[in-house]
N, C-alpha and C positions, 0 to 999 in steps of 0.2 A: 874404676875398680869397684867389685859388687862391697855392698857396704853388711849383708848377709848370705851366707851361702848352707843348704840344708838338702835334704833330700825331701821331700814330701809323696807319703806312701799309703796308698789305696784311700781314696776320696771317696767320701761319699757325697753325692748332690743330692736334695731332696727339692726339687724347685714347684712354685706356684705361682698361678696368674694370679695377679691383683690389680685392684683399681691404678692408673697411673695418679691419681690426685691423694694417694696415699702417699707415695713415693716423692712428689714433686719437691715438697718443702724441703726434704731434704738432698736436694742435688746440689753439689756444691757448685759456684758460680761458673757462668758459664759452660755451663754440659747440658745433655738433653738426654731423656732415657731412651736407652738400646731396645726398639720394639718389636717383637716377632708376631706376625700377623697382625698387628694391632694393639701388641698386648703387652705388660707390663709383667715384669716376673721379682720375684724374689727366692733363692736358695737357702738352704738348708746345710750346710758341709762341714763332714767331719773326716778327719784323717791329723798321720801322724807326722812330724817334725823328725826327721830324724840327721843325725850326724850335724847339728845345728854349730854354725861358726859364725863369728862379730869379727870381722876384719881380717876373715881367715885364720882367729884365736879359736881353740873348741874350749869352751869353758865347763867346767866337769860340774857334774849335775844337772846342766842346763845344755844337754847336749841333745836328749831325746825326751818328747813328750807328745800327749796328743793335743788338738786344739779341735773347736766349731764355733764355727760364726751362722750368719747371716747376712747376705749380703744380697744387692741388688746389681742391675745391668744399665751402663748408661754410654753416651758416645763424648768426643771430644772431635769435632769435624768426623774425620775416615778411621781416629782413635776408638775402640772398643775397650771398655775396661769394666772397673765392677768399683763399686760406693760399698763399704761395711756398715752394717747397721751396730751390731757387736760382736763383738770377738771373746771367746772363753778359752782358757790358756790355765795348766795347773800352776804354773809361777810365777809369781809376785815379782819378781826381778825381770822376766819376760814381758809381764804385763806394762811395768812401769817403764821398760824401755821401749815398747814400743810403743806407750801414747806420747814420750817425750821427745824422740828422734823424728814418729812419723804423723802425729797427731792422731792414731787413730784407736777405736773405744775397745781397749781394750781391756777385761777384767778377769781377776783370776778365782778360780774355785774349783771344789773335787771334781777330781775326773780321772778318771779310767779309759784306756781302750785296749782291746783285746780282738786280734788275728787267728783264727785256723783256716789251717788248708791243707785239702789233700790233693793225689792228682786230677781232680773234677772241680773242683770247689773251692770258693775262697769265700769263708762270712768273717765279717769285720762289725763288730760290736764296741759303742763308743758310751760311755752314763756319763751325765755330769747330773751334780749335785748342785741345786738352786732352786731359792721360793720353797724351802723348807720339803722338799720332795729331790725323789732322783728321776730322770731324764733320761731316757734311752731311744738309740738310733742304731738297728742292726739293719745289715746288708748278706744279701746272701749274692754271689755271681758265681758264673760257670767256666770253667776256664777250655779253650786257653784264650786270653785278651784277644783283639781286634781293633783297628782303628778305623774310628767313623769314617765315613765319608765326608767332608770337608762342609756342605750345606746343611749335612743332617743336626736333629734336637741336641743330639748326645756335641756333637762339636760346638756349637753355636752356645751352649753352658758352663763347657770347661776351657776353653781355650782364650786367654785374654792375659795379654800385654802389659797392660796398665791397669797401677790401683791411685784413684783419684779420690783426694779429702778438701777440706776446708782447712786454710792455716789460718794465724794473725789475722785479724782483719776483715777476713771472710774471704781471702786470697783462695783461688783452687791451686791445691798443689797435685803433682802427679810425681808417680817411680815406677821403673820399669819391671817387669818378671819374668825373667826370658827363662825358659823350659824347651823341651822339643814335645811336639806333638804327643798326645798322651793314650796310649791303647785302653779299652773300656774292657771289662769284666761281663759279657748279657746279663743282665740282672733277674734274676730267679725269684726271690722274695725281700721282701722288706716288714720291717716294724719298726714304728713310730710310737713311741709313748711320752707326749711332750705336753708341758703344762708353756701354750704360746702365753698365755697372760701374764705368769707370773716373769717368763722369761724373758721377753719381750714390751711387755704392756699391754693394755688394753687394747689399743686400734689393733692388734694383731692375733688376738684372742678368737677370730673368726675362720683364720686358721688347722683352729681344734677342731672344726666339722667339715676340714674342706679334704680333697685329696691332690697329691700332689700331681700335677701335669708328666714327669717326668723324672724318671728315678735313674741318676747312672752310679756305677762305680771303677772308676779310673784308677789304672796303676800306677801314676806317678810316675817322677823322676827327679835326678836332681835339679835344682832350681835356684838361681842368684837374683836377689831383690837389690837394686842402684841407689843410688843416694835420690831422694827427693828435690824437685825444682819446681817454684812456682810456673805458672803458664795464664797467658794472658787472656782473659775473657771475650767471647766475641760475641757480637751479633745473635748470632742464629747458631753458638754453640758448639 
């Protein structure tokens, strides 16, 4: 039984290569990072929660919101999934339930997001408030959606299975996210006005002069996240 069920509605990716020796320390045991030609990436994603249920209960107020994180790409053997670096979420009750169910970092503070669309056009405009500044990620795409091709950039950033952390002990845990394939938006323009250092830290502060590799925006769908289980370390990951 999914142990959360929601819709998740128009994604933004904002992804960048980075050094893989940035990323390493933090892979939780037993995994190796997910590399496309060589390269180490990290995203950028914002989008909305929506029709959000805990055990198939809808709890009122905490039904619809937006979130963004930052997260990275790593493998488990033939597994593909993604490590959170942080996760921003407007709810304090959101927040605390899911560093306590799934261990993973997540904090709450202002946030907004805001959809228009006509029939050409979909911009998805996201601020969050943190580091004493506000934080903004707009997307502008052209409709009507399409689905990638299955080797393309746009597939190989948004499509993954599993989210894999560190429990107790330094145990890797993994839960699954099963969706159906996600149609993308062509992406038209983008703006980025993001303070990485205060947001993020330091080591990622270099970010602020970089550009990103690849910009999608996906339309979502519904989507059930499982109950978490550890998994055993191997080898060669």
């Amino acid at each position: 039984m999914a142990f959360l069920t929601a819709r998740w509605s128009n994604l933004c990716l904002l992804t960048y290569a980075v050094p893989p020796a940035l990323l390493e320390p933090r892979l939780p045991r037993g995994l190796s990072l997910d590399l496309r030609d060589g390269q180490a990436f990290v995203s950028l994603v914002a989008f909305d929660f929506l029709d959000t249920r805990v055990l198939g209960v809808p709890w009122p107020g905490y039904r619809d919101f937006p979130e963004i994180n930052l997260r990275f790409y790593v493998r488990h053997g033939a597994e593909r999934g993604v490590v959170f670096i942080r996760e921003f979420v407007p709810r304090r009750m959101v927040a605390y339930l899911a560093r306590t169910v799934y261990g993973e970092p997540y904090q709450a503070a202002p946030m907004s997001s805001h959809i228009s669309e006509d029939d050409d056009r979909i911009t998805v405009d996201h601020l969050l408030t943190f580091g004493g500044r506000v934080n903004r990620v707009k997307v502008i795409g052209r409709k009507p959606g399409v689905l990638p091709d299955a080797g393309s950039t746009e597939h190989f950033f948004k499509e993954h299975q599993w989210g894999f952390g560190s429990g107790r002990g330094g145990a890797c845990i993994r839960y699954e996210v099963a969706h159906p394939h996600w149609a993308c938006y062509p992406v038209e323009s983008y703006e980025l006005d993001w303070d990485w250092r205060a947001v993020y830290g330091d080591e990622f502060a270099f970010l602020g002069e970089a550009e990103p590799c690849s910009v999608v925006l996906a339309a979502g769908s519904r989507i059930s996240v499982f109950p978490k289980g550890k998994i055993a370390a191997t080898a060669d990951g």
